[in-house]
Backbone bond lengths (Angstrom), bond angles and torsions (degrees), N, CA, C in turn:
res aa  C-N    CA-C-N  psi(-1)  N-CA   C-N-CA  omega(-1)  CA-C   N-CA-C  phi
1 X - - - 1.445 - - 1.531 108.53 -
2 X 1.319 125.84 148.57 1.476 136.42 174.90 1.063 101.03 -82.99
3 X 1.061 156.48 -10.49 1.267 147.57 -159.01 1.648 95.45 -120.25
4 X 1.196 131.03 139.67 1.615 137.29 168.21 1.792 114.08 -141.68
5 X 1.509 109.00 126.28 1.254 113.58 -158.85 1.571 90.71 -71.86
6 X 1.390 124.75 160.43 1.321 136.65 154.42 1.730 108.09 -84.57
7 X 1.396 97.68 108.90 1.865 103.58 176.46 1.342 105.53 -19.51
8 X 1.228 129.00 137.09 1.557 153.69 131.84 1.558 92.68 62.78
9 X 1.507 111.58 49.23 1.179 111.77 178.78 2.035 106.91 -137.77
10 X 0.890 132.46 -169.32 1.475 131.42 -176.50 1.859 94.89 -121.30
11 X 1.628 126.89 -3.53 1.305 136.80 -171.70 1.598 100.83 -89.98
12 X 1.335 96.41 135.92 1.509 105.06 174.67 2.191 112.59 -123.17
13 X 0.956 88.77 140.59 1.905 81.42 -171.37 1.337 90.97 -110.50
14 X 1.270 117.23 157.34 1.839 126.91 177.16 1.512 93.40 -122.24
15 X 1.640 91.43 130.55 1.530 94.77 -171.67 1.982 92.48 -111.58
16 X 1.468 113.72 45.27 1.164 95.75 165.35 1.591 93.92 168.22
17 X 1.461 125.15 139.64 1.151 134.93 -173.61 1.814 115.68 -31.93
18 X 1.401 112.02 139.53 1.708 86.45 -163.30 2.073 87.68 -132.92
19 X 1.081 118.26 144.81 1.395 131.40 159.07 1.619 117.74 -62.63
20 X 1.193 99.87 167.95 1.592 103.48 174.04 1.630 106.51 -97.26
21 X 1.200 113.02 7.18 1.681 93.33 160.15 1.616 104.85 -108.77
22 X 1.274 116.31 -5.89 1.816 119.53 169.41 1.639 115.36 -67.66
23 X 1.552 95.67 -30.30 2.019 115.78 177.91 1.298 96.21 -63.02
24 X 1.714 106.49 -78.02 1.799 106.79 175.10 1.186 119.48 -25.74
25 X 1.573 129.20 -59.61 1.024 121.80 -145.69 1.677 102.43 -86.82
26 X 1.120 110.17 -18.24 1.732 112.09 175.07 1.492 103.43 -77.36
27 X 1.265 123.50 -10.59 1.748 130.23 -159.15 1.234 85.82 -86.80
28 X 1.921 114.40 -49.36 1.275 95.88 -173.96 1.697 136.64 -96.72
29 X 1.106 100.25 -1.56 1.442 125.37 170.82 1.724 105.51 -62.42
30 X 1.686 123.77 -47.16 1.386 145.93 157.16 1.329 113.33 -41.06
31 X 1.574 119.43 -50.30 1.513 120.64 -171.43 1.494 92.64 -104.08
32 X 1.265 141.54 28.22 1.549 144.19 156.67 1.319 90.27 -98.27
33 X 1.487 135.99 -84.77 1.339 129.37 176.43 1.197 121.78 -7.63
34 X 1.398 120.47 -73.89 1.923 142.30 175.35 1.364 91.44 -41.57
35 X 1.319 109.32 -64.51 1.667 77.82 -160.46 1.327 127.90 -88.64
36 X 1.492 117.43 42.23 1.347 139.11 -155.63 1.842 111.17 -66.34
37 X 1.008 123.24 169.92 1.431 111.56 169.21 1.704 111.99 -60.64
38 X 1.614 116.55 143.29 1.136 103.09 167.32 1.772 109.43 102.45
39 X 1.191 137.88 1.00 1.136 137.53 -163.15 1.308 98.67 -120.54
40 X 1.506 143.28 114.01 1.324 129.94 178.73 1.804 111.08 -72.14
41 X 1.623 111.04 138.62 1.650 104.15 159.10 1.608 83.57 -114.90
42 X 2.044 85.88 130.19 1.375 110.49 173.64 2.026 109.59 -111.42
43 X 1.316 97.45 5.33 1.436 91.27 173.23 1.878 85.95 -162.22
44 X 1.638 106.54 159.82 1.437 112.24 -171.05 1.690 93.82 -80.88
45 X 1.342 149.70 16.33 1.335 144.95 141.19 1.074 121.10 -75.40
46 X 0.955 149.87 -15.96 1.591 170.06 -93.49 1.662 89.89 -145.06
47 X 1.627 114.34 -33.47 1.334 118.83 -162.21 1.426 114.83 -142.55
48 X 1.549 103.94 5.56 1.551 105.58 161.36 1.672 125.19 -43.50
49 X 1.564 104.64 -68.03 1.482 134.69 -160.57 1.466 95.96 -52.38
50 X 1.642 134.60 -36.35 0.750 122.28 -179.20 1.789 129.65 -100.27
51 X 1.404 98.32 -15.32 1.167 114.72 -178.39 1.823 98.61 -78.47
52 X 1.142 129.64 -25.90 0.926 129.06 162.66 1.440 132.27 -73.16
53 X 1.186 119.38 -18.11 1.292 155.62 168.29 1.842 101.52 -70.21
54 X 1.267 110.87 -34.96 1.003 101.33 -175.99 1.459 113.64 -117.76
55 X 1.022 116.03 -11.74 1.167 125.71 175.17 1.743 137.93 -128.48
56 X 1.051 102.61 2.84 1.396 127.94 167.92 1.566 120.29 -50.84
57 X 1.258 98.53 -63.13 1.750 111.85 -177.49 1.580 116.22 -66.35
58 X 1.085 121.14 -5.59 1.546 121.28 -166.64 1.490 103.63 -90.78
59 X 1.297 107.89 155.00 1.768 125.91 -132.63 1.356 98.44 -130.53
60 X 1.870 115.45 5.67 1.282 129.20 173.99 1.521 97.88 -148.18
61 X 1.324 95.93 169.64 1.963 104.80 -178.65 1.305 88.97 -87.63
62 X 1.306 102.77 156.91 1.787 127.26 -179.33 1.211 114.50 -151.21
63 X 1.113 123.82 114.72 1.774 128.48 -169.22 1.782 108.43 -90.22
64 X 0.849 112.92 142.95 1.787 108.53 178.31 1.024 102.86 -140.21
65 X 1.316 124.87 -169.07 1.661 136.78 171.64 1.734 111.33 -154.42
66 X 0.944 155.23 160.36 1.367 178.05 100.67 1.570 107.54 -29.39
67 X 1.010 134.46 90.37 1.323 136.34 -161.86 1.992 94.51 -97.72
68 X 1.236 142.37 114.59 1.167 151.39 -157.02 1.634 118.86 -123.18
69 X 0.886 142.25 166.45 1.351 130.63 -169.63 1.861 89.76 -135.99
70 X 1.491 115.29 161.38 1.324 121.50 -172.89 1.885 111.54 -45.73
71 X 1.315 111.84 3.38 1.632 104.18 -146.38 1.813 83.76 -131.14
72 X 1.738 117.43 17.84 1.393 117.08 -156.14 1.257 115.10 35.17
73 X 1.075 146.46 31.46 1.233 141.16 144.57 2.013 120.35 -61.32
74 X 1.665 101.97 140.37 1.351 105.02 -172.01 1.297 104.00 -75.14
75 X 1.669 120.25 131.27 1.417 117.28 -178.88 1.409 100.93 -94.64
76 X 1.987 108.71 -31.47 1.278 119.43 -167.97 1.639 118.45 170.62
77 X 1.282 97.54 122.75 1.433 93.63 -179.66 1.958 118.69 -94.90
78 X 1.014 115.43 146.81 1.463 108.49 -166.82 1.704 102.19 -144.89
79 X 1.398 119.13 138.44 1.048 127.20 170.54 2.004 104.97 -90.18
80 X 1.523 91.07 140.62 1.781 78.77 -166.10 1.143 113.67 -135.85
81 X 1.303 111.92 4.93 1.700 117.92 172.65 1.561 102.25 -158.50
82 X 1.121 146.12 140.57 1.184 156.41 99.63 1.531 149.46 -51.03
83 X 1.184 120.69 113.35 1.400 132.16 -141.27 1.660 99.57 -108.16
84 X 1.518 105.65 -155.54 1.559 135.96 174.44 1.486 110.14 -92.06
85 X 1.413 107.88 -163.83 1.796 117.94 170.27 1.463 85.20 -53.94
86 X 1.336 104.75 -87.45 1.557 109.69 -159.64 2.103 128.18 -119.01
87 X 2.100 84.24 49.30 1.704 68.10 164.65 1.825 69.75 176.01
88 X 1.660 91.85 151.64 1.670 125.59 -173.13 1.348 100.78 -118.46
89 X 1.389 125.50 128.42 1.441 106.13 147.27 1.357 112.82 -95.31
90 X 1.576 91.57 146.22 1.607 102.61 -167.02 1.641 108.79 -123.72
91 X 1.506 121.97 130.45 1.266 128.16 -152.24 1.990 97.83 -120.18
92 X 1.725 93.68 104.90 1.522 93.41 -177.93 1.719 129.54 -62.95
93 X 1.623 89.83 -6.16 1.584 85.39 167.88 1.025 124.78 -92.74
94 X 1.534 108.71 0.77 1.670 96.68 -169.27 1.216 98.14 -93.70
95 X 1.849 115.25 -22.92 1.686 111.76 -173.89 2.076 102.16 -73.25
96 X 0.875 100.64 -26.70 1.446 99.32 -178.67 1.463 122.53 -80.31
97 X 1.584 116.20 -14.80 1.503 140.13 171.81 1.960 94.29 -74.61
98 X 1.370 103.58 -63.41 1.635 89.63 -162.62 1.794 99.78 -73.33
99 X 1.501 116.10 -21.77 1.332 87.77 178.85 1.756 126.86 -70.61
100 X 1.452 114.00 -7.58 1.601 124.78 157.69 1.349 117.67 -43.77
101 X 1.928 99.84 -67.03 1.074 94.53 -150.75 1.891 101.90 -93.79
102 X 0.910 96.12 35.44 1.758 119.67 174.19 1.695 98.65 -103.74
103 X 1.189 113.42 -48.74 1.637 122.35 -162.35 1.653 95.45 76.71
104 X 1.073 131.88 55.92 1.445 118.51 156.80 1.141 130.88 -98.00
105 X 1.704 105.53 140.15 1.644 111.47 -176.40 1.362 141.40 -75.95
106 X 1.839 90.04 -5.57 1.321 113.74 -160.08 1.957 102.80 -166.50
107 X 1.455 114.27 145.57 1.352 104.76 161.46 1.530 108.71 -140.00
108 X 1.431 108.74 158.73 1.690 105.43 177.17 1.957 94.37 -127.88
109 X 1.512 103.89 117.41 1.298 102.88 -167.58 1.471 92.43 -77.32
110 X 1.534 104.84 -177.15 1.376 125.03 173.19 1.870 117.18 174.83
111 X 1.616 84.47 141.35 1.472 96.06 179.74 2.122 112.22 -146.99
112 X 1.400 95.79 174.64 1.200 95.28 -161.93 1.652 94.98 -111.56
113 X 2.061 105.15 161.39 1.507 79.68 -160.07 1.719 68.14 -132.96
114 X 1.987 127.54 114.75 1.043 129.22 -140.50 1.787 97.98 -86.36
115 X 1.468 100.61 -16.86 1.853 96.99 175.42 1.274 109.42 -58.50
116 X 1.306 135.18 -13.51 1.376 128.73 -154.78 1.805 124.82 98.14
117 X 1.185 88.52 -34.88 2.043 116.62 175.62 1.108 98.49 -47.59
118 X 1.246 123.25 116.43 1.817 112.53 149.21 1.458 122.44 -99.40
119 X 1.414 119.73 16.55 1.461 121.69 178.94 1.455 108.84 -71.24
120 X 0.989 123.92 140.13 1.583 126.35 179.66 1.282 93.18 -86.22
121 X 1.252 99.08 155.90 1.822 145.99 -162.36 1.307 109.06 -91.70
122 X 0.917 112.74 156.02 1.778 97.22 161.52 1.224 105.30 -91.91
123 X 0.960 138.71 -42.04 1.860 131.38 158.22 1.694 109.75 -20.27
124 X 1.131 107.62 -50.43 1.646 119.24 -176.56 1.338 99.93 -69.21
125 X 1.432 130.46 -48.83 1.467 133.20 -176.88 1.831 110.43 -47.50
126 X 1.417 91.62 -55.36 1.414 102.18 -175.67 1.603 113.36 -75.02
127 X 0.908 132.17 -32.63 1.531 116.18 161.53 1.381 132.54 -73.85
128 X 1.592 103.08 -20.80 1.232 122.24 157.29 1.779 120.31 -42.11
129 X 1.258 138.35 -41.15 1.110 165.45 106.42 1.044 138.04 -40.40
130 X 1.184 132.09 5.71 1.699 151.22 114.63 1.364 114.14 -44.40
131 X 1.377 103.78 -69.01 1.680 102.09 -178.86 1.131 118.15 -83.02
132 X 1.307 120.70 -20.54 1.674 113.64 165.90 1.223 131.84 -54.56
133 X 1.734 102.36 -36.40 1.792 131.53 161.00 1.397 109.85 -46.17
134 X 1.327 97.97 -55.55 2.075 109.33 -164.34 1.312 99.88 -86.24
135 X 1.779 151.53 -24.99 0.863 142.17 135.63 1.095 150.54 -61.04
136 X 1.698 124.46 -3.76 0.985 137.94 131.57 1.410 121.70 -48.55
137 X 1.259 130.79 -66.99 1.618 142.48 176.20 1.839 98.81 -25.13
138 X 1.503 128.65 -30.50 1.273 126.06 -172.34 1.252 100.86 -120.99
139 X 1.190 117.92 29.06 1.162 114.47 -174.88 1.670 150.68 15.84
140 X 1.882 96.96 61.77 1.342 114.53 -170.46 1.653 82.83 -132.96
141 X 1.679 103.06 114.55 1.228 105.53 156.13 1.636 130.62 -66.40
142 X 1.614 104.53 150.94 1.513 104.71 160.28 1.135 99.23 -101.13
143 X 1.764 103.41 116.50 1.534 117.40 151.17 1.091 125.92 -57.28
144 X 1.260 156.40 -31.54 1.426 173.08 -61.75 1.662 143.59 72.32
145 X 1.345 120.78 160.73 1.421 118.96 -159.60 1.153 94.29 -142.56
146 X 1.336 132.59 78.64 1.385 131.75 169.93 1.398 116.15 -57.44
147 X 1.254 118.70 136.44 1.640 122.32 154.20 1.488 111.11 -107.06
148 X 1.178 109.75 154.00 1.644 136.14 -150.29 1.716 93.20 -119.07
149 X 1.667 116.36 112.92 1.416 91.88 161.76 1.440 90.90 -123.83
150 X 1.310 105.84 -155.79 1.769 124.53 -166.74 1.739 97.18 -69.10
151 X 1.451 131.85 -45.61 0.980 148.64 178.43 1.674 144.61 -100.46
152 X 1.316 103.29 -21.84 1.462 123.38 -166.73 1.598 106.95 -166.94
153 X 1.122 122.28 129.89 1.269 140.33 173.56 1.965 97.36 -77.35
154 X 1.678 106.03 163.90 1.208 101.79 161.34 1.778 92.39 -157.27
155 X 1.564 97.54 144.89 1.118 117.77 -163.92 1.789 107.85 -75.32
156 X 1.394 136.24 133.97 1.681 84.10 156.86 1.311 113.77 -118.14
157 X 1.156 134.44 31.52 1.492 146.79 147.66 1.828 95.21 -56.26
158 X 1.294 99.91 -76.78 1.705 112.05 177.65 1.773 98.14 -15.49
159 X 1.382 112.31 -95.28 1.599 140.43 138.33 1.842 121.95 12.58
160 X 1.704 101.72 -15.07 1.424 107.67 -159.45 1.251 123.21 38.52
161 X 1.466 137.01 32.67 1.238 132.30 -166.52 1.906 103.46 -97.57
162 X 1.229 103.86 8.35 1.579 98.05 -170.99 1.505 98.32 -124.87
């Protein structure tokens, strides 16, 4: 790897000329770490920088979830559908299947919006409230539904859309 951590430090040295998809790919290897099991998000910013980090660059929509434990703590983040330019189908049983066998207390969805746009859709509105419906029934709230754009995340809790 080009990149080498500095011992017991958060500094990394590059021991050899590096590209901008070698940057990315350490950006996202960095925001895989963060959002590791065990890290509380106490506000939907808390998890922008990295969710963007990880999901920003993709050249198709990609749906994920934040899998959380009663205490918002990350149990696990998972990418769970993969889509087109601009649209995923997204299947509420399957998000409500892994949040079981996760044991989660809580989830904060998220997806990427590949124009760069992070305004939610009304497509996004309405599934937004699909799974809030079908995740309620097991009683694991969705805290939030982040959208992912090229530049800026947007909340829609923030948004009142939930």
């Amino acid at each position: 790897m080009k990149f080498k951590r500095v011992r017991n430090t958060s500094e990394y040295t590059i021991s050899s000329p590096v590209t901008e998809n070698d940057i990315f790919s350490m950006a996202r290897l960095l925001a895989k770490k963060r959002l590791a099991e065990g890290k509380a998000i106490n506000c939907p910013s808390d998890s922008y920088v990295y969710l963007q980090a990880l999901m920003g660059k993709y050249e198709r929509e990609v749906f994920g979830s934040l899998f959380l434990d009663t205490q918002h703590r990350i149990i696990k983040f998972e990418e769970l559908f993969h889509g087109s330019l601009n649209a995923t189908n997204i299947h509420p049983r399957e998000v409500v299947k892994r949040a079981l066998v996760l044991n989660a207390g809580a989830v904060i969805l998220v997806h990427n919006h590949p124009s760069g746009d992070p305004e939610p859709s009304e497509a996004d509105k309405k599934i937004t409230v699909q799974l809030r419906d079908a995740l309620n029934l097991i009683d694991v709230p969705v805290l939030d539904h982040i959208v992912v754009g090229a530049k800026e995340c947007v909340s829609m809790t923030e948004r009142r859309l939930i």
